[in-house]
C-alpha positions in Angstrom: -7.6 -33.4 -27.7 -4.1 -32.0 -28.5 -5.5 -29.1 -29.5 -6.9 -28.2 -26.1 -3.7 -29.5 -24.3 -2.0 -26.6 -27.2 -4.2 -23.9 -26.1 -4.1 -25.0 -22.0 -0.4 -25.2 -22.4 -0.4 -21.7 -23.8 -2.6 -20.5 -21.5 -1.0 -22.1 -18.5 2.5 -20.4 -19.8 0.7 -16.3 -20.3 -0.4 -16.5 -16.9 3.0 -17.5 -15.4 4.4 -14.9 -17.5 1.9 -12.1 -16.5 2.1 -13.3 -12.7 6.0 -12.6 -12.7 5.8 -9.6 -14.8 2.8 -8.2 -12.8 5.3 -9.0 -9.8 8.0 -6.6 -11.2 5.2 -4.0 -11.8 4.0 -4.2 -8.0 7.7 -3.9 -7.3 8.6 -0.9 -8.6 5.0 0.8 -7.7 5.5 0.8 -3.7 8.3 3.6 -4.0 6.0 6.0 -2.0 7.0 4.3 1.2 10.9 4.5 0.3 9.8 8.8 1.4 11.5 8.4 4.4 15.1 7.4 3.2 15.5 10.4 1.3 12.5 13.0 3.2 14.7 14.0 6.4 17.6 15.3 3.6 14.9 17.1 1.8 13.8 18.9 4.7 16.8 19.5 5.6 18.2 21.2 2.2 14.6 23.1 2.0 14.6 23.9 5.8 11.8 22.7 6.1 9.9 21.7 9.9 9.0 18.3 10.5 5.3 19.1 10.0 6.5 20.3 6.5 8.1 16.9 6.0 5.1 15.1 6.9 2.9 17.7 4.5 4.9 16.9 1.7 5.1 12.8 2.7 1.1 13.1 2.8 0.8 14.3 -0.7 2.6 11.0 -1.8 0.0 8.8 0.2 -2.7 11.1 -0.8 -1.8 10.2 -4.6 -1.9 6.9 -3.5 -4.9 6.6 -1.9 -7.0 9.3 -3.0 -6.1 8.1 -7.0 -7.4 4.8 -5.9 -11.3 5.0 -6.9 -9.8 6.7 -10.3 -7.5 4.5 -11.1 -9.2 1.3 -10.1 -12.5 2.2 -12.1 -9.6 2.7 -14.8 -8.4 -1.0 -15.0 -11.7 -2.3 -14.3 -13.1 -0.8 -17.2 -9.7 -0.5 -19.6 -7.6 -3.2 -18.8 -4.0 -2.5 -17.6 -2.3 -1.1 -20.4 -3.6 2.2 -20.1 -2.8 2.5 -16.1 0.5 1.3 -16.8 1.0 4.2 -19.6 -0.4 6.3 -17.0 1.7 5.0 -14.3 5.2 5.2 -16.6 4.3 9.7 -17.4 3.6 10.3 -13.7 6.5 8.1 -12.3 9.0 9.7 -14.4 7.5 13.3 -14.1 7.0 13.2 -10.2 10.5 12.2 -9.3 12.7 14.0 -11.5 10.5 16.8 -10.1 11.1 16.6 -6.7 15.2 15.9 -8.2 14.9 19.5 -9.6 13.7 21.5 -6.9 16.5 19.4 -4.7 19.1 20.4 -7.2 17.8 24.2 -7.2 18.0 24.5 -3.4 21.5 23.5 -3.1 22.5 27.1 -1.7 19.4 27.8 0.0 20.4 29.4 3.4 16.8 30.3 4.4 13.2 27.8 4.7 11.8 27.4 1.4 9.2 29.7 0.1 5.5 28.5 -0.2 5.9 28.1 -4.1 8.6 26.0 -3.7 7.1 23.9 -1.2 3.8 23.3 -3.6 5.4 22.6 -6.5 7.2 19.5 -3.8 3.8 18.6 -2.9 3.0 18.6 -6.6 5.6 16.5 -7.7 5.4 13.6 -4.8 1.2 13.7 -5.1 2.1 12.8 -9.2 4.8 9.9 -7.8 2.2 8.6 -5.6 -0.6 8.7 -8.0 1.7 6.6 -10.7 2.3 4.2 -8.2 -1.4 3.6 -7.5 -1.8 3.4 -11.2 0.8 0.4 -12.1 0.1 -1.3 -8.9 -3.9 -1.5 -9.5 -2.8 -2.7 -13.4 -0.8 -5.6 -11.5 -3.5 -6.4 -8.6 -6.7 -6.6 -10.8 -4.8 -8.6 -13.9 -3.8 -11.2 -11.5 -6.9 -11.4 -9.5 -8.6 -12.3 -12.5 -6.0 -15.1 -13.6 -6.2 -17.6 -10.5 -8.8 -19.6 -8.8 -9.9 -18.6 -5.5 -8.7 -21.7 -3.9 -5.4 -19.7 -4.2 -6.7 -16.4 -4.9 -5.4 -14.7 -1.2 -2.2 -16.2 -1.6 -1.2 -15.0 -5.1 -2.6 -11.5 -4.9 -0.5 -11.4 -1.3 3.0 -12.1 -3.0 2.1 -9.4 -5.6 1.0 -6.7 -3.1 4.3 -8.6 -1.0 5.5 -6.9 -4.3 4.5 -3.5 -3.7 5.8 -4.0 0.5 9.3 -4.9 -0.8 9.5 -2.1 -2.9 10.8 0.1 -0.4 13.4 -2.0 0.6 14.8 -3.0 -2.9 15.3 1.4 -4.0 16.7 2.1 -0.1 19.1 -0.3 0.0 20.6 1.1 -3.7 20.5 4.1 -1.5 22.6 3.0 1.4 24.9 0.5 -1.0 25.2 3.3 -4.3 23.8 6.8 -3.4 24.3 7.3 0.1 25.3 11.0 0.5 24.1 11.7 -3.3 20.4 12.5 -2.5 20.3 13.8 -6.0 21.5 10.7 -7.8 19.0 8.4 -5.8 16.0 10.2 -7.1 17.3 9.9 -10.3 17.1 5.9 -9.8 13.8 6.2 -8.5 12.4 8.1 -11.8 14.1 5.9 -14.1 14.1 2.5 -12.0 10.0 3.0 -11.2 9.3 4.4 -14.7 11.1 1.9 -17.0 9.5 -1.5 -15.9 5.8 -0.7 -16.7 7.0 0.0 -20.4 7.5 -4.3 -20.2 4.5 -4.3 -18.2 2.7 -3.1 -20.9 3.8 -5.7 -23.1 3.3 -8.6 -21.2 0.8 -7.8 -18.5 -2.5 -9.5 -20.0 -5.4 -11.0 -18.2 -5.7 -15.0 -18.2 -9.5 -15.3 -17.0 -9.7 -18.3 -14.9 -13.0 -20.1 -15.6 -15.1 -19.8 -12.4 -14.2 -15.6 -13.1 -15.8 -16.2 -16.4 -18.6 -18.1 -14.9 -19.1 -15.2 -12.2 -19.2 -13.0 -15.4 -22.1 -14.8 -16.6 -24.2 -15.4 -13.4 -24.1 -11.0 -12.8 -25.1 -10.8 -16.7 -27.8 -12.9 -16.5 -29.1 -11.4 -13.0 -29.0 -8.4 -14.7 -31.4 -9.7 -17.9 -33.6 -11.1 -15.2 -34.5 -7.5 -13.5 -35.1 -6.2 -16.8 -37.4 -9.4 -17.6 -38.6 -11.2 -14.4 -40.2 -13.8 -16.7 -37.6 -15.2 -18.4 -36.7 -18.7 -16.6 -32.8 -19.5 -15.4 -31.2 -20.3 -18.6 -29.0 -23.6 -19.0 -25.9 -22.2 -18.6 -27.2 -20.6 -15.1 -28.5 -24.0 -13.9 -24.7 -25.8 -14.4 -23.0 -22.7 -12.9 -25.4 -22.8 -9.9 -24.9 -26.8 -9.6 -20.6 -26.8 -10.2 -20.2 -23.3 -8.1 -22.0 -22.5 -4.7 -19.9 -19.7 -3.5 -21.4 -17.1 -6.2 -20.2 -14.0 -5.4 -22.3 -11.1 -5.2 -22.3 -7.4 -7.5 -22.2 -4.7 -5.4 -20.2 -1.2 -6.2 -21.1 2.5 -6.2 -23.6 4.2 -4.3 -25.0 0.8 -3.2 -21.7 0.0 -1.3 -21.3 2.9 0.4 -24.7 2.5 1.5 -23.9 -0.7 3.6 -23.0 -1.1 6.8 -20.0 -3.7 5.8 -18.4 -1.0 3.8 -18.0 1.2 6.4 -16.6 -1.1 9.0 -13.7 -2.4 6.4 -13.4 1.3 5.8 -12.6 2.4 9.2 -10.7 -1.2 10.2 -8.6 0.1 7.3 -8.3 3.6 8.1 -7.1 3.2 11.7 -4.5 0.1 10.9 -3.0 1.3 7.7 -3.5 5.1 9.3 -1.2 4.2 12.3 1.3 2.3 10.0 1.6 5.5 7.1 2.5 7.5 10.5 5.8 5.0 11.0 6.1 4.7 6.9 6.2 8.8 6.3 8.2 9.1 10.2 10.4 6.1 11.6 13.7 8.4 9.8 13.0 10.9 11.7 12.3 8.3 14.8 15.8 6.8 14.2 17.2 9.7 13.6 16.2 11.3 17.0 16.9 7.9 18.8 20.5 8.1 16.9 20.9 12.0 18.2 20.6 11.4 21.3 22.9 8.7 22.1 25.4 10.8 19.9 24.5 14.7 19.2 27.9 14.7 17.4 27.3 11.9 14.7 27.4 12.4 11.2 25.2 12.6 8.3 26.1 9.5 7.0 25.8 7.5 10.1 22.2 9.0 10.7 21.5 8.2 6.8 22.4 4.9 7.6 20.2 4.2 10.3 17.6 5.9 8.8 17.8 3.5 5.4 17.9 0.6 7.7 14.2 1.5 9.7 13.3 1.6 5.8 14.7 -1.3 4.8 13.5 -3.2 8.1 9.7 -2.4 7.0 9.8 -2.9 3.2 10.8 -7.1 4.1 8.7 -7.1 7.2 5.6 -6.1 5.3 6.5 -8.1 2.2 6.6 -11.0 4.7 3.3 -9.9 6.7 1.0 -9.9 3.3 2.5 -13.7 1.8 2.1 -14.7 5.3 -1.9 -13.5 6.2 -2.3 -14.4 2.1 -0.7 -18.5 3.2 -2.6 -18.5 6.3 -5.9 -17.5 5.1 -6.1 -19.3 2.3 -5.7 -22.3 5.0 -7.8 -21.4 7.1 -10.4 -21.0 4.4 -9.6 -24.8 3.2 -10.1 -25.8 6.5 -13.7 -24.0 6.7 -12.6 -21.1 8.8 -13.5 -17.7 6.6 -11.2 -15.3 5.9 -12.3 -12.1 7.6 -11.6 -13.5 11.1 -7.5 -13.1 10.5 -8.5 -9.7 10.1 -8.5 -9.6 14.4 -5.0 -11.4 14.1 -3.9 -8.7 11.9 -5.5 -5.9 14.1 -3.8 -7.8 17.4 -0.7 -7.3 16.0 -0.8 -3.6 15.5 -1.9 -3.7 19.2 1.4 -5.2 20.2 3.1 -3.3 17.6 2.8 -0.2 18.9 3.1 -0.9 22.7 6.9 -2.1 21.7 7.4 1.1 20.1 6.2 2.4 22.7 8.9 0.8 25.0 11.9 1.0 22.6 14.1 4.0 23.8 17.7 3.2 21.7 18.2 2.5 18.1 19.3 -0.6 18.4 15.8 -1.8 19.4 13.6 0.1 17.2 13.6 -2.5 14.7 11.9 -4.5 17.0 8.9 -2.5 16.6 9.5 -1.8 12.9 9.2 -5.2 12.1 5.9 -5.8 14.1 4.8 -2.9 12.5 5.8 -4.1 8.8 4.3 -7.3 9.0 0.8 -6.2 10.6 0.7 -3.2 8.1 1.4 -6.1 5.2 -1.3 -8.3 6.4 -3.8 -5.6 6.4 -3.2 -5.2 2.5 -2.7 -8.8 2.3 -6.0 -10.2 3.2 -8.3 -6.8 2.9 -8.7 -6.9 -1.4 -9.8 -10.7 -1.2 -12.6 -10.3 1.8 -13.2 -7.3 -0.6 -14.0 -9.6 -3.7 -16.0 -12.7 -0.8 -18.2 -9.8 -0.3 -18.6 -7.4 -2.8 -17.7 -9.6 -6.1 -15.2 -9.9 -9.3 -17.0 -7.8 -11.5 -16.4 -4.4 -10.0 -13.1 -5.0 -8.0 -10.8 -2.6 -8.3 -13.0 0.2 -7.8 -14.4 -1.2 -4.7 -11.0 -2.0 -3.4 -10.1 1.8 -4.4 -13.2 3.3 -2.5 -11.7 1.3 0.4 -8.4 2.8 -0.2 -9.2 6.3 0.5 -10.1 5.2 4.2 -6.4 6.3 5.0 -6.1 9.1 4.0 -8.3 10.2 7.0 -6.1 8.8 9.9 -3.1 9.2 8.0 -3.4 12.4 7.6 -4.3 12.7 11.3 -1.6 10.9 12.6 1.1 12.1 10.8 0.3 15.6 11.1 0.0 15.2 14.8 3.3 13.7 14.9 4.5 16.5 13.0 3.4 18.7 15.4 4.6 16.3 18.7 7.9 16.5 16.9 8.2 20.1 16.5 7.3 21.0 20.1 10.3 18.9 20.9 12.9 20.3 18.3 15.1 23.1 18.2 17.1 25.1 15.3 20.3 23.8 14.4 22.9 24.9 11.2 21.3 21.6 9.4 17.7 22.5 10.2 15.4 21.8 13.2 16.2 18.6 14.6 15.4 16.7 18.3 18.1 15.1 20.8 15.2 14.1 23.2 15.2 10.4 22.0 11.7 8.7 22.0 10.1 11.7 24.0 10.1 13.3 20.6 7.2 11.1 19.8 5.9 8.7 21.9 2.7 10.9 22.4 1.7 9.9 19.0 2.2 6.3 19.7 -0.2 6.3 22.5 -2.7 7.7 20.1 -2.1 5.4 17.3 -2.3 2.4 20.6 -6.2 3.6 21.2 -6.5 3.7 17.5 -5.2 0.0 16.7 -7.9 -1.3 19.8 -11.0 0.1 18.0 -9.7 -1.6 14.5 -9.6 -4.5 17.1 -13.1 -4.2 17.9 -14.4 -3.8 14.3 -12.6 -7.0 13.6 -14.7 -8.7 15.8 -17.6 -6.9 14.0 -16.7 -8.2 10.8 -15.9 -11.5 11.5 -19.9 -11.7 12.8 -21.1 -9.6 9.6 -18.7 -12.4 7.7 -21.2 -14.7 8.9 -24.0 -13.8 5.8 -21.2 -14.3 3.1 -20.2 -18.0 3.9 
């Protein structure tokens, strides 16, 4: 008996620790999202157009999401300490990259050439792609390690992790580096880099039984198509008594064959599409807000106002995915499943993006960022465990990543088409092209992104029915 209290105790204390070290992984993987506190002083050193900015913002996400199937597959089949070795070479090697070409364009009194602007996209595509890879490490460890009582809460405070991110590294920009571009992307290679070297150490998975038990069921299932003879073993029979929420084994080709797939796909790729838009572009929003009250202001007021949009966001989406991970988790206690918060969330990108819509001063455009924060939170907070109610345990992470390219289709959409909205209201300036037409820079875009946030709406209400077979 004190033997197994030993061993429980022991267990009980590895999963603490790999909960609160898989925290600091997700917190220094979400760095993608801090693009817009140092992206407007990029373009402007490179002379680059806004559609430039967006370009190179859009090979970060594209790491990010379009690494996902990769790198998911990766700690499915690995574990996390490979991802996190992954994550640590490209974290280091994509920021101090985009720190060099900085550095090298200090004197540059023309737009940068087509080489140099690659070699940008290069480097932020690598940052984004070791962001995905520690973040995944953190997501699938922990997923394993809890029951599912619980399961949507925990795995929202560590994707809460990877929201707050953001604020943490632009807020050491506005309080340490602001004016010292140069010196801030050295934080970021070293401050993203560094903590998946502990990460390696300590990250482990704790399986939780009924994980275990899942493990068993989808191996046995398996030994029954290859012989239908065999009757249900014992260890089946008390699974199938204790646990009547088995979960099913779906991944690969057979996923993207169904219809419930597709319609978390697109739900995803029109929410989280419309809120990489205000990720990759509210700088540039508060900048052209902060222009037009005052053409005259300096670089350190607009910097300010810029790390502030960013800051705003990084705690309003930290809040959004503990929030949808609290209230679902409730809801589920209470015998209401989980996919119907996903109209809640949807609703709220609705609303979100009608107040941007109405905001016309910097002082109020953190109204809309934190709407915006907290819906685009509780899209990632409550999206990887409807994942695991409908496709299973087993095959996670790579499901979750197959979901995760969905963005980069409206993303890239969206932001590029702000880009453009942008530049059709900008003019040439000695510090690059720049727009003192407030919110008529881009409120086209919004109404777009509006339409685009009502269908999500209506596949919610689509899922929620389709929810119906998994309960």
């Amino acid at each position: 008996m004190e033997g197994t209290t030993t061993d429980s105790t022991i267990l009980n204390v590895r999963r603490t620790t790999t909960f609160l070290v898989s925290l600091l992984v997700a917190l220094c993987s979400g760095t993608n999202y801090v693009y817009s506190a140092y992206g407007p002083q990029l373009g402007s050193r490179l002379r680059l157009s806004h559609t430039q900015q967006n370009l190179v913002g859009l090979s970060g996400n594209l790491g990010v999401y379009g690494s996902a199937p990769f790198v998911g597959k990766l700690a499915d089949s690995r574990g996390p300490r490979l991802s996190l070795t992954l994550s640590f070479f490209l974290l280091l090697t994509g920021y101090l990259g985009i720190r060099a070409v900085y550095d090298a364009s200090e004197d540059n009194t023309k737009p940068a050439g087509g080489g140099t602007l690659f070699t940008l996209i290069l480097f932020e595509f690598l940052s984004g792609m070791g962001s995905d890879a520690g973040y995944f490490s953190a997501l699938k460890t922990v997923a394993r390690s809890f029951p599912n009582k619980i399961r949507t809460t925990v795995i929202g405070i560590i994707v809460s992790g990877f929201g707050l991110s953001a604020f943490i590294f632009s807020t050491i920009a506005q309080t340490i580096f602001l004016g010292n571009t140069s010196g801030f992307l050295l934080t970021l290679a070293l401050g993203t880099a560094c903590p998946m070297v502990l990460g390696w150490f300590l990250v482990r998975p704790c399986p939780y039984p009924e994980h275990a038990a899942q493990t068993t069921i989808e191996s046995d299932r398996r030994e029954e198509q290859d012989d239908t003879t065999s009757p249900p073993n014992e260890t089946t029979q008390l699974i199938s008594k204790s646990d009547h929420t088995q979960l099913p084994s779906i991944t690969g080709l057979t996923l993207m064959r169904t219809i419930d797939f597709w319609v978390l796909f697109w739900i995803m790729s029109l929410l989280i599409g419309s809120g990489i838009m205000w990720i990759n572009n509210v700088g540039l929003m508060a900048r052209a807000l902060a222009l037009k009250e005052n053409a005259d202001a300096g670089e350190e007021e607009n910097v300010r106002w810029q790390t502030l949009q960013v800051s705003t966001l990084s705690i309003a989406s930290c809040v959004g995915r503990i929030l949808i991970g609290v209230t679902a988790d409730f809801a589920n206690h209470r015998g209401t499943r989980r996919a119907r918060c996903l109209s809640i969330v949807a609703a709220s990108f609705v609303v979100s993006q009608l107040v941007g819509l109405g905001v016309q001063d910097i002082k109020h455009l953190q109204y809309a960022v934190v709407l915006v924060g907290i819906s685009y939170g509780g899209v990632f907070g409550l999206l990887p465990t409807i994942i695991i109610e409908w496709f299973g345990m087993d095959h996670f992470s790579e499901n979750w990543g197959l979901v995760s390219l969905s963005p980069l289709v409206m993303g890239n959409i969206f932001s590029m088409v702000f880009g453009r909205i942008f530049d059709a209201h900008s003019s040439h300036s000695e510090h690059g092209m720049r727009c003192f037409e407030g919110a008529r820079c881009y409120s086209a875009s919004l109404y777009m992104t509006t339409l685009a946030c009502l269908g999500a709406f209506m596949l919610a209400v689509v899922a929620a029915k389709r929810d119906q077979k998994y309960g």
